[in-house]
Backbone as a printed PyTorch tensor [residue, N CA C, xyz], in Angstrom:
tensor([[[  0.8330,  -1.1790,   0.0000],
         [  0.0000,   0.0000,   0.0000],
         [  0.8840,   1.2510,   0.0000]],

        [[ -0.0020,   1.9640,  -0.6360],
         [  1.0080,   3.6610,  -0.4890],
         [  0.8140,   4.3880,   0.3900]],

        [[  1.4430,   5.2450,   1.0630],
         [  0.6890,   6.1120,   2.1880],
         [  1.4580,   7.5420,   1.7040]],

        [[  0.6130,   8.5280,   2.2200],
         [  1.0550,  10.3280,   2.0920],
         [  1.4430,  10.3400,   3.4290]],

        [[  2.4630,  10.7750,   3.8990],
         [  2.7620,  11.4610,   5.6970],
         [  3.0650,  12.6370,   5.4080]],

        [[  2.1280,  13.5960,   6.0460],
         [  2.3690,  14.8660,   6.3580],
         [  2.8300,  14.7700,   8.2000]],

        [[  4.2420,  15.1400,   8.1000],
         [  4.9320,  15.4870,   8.9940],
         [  4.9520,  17.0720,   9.6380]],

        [[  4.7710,  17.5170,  10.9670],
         [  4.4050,  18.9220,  11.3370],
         [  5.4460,  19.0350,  12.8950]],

        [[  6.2480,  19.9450,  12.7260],
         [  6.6850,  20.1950,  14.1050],
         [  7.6040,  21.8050,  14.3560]],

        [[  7.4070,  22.0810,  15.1490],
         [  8.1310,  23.6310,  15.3520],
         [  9.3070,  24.3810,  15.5590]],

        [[  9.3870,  25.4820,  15.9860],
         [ 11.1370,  25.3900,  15.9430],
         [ 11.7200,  24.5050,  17.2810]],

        [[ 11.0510,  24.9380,  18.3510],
         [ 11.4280,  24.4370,  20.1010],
         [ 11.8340,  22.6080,  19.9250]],

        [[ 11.0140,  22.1690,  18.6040],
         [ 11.2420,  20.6630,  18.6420],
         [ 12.3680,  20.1570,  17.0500]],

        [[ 12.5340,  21.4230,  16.7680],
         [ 12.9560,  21.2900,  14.8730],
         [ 14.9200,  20.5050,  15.5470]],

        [[ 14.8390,  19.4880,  15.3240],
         [ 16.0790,  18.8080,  14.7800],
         [ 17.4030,  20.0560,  14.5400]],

        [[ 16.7990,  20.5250,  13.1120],
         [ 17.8270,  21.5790,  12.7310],
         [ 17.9810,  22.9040,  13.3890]],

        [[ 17.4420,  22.9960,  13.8980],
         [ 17.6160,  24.2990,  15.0680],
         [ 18.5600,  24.0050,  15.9200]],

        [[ 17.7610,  22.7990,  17.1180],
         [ 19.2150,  22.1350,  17.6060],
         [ 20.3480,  22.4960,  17.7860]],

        [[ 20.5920,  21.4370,  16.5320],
         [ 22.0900,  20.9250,  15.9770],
         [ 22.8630,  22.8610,  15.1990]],

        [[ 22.0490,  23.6720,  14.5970],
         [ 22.6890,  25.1050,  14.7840],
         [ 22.6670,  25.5950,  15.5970]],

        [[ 22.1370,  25.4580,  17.1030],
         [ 22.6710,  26.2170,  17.9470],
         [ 23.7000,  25.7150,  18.5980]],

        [[ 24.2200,  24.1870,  18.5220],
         [ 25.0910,  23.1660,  18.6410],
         [ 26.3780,  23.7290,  18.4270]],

        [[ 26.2970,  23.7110,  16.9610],
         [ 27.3750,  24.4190,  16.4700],
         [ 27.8740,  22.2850,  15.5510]],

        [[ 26.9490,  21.2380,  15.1740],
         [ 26.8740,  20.5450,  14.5130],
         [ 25.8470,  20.1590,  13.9540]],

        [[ 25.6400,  21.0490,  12.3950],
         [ 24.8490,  20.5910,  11.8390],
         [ 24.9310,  19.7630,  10.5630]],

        [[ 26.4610,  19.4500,  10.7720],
         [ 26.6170,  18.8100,   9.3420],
         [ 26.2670,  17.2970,   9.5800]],

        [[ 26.5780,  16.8980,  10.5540],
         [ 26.5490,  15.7390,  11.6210],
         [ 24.8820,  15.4490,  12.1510]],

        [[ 24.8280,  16.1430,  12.4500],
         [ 23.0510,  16.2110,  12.7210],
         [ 22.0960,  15.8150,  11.6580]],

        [[ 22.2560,  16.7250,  10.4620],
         [ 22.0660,  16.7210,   9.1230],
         [ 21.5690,  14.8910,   8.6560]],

        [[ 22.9940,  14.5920,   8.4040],
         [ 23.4490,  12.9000,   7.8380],
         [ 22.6750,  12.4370,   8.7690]],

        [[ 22.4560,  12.7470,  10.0440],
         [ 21.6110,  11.6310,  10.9550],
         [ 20.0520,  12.2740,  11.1650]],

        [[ 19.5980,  13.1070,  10.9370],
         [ 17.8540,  13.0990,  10.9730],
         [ 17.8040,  13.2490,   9.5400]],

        [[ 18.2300,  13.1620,   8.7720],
         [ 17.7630,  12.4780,   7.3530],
         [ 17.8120,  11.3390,   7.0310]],

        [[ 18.3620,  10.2710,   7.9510],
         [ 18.7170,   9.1160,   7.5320],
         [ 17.0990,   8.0030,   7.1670]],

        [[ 16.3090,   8.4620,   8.1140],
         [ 15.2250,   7.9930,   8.1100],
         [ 14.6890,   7.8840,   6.0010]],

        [[ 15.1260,   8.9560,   5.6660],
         [ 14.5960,   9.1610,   4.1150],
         [ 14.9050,   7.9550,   3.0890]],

        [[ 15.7960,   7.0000,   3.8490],
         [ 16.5720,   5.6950,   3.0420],
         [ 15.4160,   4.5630,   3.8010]],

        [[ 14.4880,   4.7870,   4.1650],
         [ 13.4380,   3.8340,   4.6570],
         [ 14.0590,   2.6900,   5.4690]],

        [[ 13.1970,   1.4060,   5.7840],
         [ 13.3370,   0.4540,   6.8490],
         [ 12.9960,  -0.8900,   5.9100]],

        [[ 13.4230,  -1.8850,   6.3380],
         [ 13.1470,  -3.4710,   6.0390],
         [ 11.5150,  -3.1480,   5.5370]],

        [[ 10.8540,  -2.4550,   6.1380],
         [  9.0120,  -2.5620,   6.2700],
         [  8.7860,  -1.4300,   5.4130]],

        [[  9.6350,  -0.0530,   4.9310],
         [  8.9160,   0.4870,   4.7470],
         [  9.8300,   1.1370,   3.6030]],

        [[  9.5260,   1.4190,   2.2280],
         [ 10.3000,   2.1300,   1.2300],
         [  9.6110,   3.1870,   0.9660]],

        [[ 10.5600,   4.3830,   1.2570],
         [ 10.8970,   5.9770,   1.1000],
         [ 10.7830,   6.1130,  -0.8060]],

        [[  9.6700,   6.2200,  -1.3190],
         [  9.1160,   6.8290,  -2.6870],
         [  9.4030,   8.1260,  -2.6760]],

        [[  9.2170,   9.2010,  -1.9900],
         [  9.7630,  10.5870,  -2.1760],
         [  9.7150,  11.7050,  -0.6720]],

        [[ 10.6250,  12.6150,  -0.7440],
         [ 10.1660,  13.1610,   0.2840],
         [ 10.2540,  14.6420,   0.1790]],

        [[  9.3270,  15.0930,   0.4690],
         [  9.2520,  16.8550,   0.1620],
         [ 10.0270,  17.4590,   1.6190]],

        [[ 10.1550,  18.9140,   1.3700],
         [ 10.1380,  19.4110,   2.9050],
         [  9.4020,  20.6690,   2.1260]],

        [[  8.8510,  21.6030,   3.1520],
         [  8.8750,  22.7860,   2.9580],
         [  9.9120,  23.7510,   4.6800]],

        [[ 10.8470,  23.9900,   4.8400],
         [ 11.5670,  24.1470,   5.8500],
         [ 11.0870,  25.0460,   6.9330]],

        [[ 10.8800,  26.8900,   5.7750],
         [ 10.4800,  27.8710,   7.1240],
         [  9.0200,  27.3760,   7.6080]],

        [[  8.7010,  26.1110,   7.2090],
         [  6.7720,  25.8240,   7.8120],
         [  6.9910,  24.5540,   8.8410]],

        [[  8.4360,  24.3090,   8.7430],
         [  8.7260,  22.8680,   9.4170],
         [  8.1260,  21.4120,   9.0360]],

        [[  8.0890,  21.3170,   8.1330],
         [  6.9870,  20.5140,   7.5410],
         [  7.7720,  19.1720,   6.6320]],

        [[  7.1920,  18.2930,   6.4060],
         [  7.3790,  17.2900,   5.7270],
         [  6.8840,  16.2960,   4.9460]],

        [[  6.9940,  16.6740,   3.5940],
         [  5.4050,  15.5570,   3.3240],
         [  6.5510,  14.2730,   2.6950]],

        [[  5.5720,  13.0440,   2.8960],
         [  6.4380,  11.4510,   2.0830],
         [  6.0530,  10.8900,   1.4630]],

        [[  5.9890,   9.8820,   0.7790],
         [  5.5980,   9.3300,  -0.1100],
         [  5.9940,   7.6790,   0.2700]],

        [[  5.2880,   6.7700,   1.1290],
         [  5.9550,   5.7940,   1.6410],
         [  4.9170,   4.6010,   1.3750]],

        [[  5.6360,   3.3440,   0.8690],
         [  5.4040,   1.9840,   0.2750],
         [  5.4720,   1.0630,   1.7430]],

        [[  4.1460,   0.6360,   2.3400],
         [  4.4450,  -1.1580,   3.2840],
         [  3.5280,  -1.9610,   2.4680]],

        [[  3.9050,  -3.4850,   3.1470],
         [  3.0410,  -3.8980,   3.2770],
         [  1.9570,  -4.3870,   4.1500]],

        [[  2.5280,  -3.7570,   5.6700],
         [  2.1640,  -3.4470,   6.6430],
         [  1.7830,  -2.8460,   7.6420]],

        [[  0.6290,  -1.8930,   7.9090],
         [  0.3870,  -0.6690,   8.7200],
         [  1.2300,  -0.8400,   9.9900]],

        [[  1.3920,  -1.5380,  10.4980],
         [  2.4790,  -1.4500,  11.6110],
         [  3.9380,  -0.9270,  11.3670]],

        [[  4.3130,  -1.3100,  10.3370],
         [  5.6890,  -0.9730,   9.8520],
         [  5.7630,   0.3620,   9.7500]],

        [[  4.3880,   1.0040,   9.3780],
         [  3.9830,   2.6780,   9.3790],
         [  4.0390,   3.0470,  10.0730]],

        [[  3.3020,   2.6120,  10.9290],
         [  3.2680,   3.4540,  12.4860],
         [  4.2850,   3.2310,  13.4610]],

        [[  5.2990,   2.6410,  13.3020],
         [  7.0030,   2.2710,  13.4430],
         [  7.3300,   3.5110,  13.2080]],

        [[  7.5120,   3.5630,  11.8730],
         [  8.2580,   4.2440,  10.9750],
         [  8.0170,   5.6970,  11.6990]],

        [[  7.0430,   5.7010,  11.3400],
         [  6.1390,   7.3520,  11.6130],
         [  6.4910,   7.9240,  13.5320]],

        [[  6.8250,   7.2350,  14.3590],
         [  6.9130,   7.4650,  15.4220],
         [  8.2440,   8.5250,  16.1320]],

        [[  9.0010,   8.8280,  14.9500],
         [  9.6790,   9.5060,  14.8040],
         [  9.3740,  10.8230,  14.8980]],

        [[  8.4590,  11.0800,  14.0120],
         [  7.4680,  12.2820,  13.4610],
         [  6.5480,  12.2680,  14.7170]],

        [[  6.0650,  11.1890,  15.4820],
         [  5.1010,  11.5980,  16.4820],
         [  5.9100,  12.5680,  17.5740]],

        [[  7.0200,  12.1160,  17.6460],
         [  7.7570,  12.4770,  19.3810],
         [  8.2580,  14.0430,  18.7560]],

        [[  8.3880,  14.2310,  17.6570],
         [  8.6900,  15.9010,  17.4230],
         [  7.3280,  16.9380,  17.0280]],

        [[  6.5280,  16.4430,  17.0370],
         [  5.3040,  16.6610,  16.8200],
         [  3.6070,  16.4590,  16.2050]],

        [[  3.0720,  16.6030,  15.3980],
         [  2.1630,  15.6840,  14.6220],
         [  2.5130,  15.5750,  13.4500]],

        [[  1.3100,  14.4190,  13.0270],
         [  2.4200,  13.2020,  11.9650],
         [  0.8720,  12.5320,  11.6380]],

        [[  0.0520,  12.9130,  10.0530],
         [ -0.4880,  12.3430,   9.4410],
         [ -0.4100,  11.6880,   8.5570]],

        [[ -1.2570,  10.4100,   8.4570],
         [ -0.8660,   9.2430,   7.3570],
         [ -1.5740,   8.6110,   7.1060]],

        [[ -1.4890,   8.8270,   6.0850],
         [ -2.9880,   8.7890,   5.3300],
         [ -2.8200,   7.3940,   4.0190]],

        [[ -3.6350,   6.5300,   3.7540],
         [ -3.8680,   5.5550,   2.3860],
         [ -3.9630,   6.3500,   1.4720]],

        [[ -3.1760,   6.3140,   0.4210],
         [ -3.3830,   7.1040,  -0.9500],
         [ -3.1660,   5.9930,  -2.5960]],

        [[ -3.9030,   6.2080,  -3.1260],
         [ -3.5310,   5.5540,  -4.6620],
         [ -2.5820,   6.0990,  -5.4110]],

        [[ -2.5260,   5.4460,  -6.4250],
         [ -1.3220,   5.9510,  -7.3540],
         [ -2.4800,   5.9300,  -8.4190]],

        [[ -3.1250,   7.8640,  -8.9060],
         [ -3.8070,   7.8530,  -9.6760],
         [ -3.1890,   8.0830, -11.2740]],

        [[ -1.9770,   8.2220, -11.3140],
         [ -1.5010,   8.2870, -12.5240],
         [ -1.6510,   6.6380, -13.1560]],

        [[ -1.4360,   5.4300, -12.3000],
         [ -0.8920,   4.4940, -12.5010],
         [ -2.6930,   3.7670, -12.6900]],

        [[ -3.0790,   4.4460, -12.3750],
         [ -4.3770,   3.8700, -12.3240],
         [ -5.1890,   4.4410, -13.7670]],

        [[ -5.1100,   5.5820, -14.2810],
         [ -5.4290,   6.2220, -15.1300],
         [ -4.9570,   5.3160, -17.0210]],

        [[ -3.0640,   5.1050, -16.1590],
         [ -2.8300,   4.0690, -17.2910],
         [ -3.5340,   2.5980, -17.3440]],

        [[ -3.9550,   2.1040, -16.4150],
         [ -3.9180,   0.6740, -16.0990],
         [ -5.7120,   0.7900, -17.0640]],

        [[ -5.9260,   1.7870, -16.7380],
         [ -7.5320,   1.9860, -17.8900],
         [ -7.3130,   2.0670, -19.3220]],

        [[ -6.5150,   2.4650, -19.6240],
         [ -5.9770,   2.4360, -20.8880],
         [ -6.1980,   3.9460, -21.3320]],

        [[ -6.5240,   4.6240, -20.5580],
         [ -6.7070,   5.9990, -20.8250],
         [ -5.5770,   6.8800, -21.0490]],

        [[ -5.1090,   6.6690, -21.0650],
         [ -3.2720,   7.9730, -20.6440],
         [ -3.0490,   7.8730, -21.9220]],

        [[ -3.2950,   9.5820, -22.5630],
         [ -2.8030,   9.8200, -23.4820],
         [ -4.0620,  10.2350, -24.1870]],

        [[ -5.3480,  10.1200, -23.9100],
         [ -6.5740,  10.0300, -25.1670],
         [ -7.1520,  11.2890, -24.3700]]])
């Protein structure tokens, strides 16, 4: 199944704030992105950010809602974290034979 995660959290909880007031963000960086290379359960299809909104949207493949809500628990402890079932309507559009007419 596919899922959309809209990821939401602020500056007081933002990762990259942190690690710049740290004075390591290159280091910080390589490690709260690492999540974007997905898990055994769960493959990372795409991942947006929008930064000054703190935000994160994904694009993530299980075959198991648990493996999601694994995954996603990351996103819970820095703030809220929706995840939602989504289709692949391009793929569906072809599979009609429609794409293109």
């Amino acid at each position: 199944m596919i899922f959309h995660i809209t990821a939401q959290h602020d500056h007081l909880s933002c990762w990259g704030v942190k690690a710049r007031r740290e004075g390591n963000q290159a280091e910080s960086q390589k490690e709260m992105s690492r999540w974007m290379e997905g898990t055994d359960g769960v493959k990372v299809v795409s991942v947006y950010v929008n930064n000054p909104a703190q935000r994160i949207f994904a694009i993530v493949e299980a075959d198991d809602y648990a493996d999601i809500n694994t995954f996603s628990n990351q996103f819970k402890d820095a703030g809220s974290c929706v995840v939602e079932p989504v289709g692949d309507g391009i793929a569906a559009r072809k599979a009609a034979g429609n794409w293109g007419q």
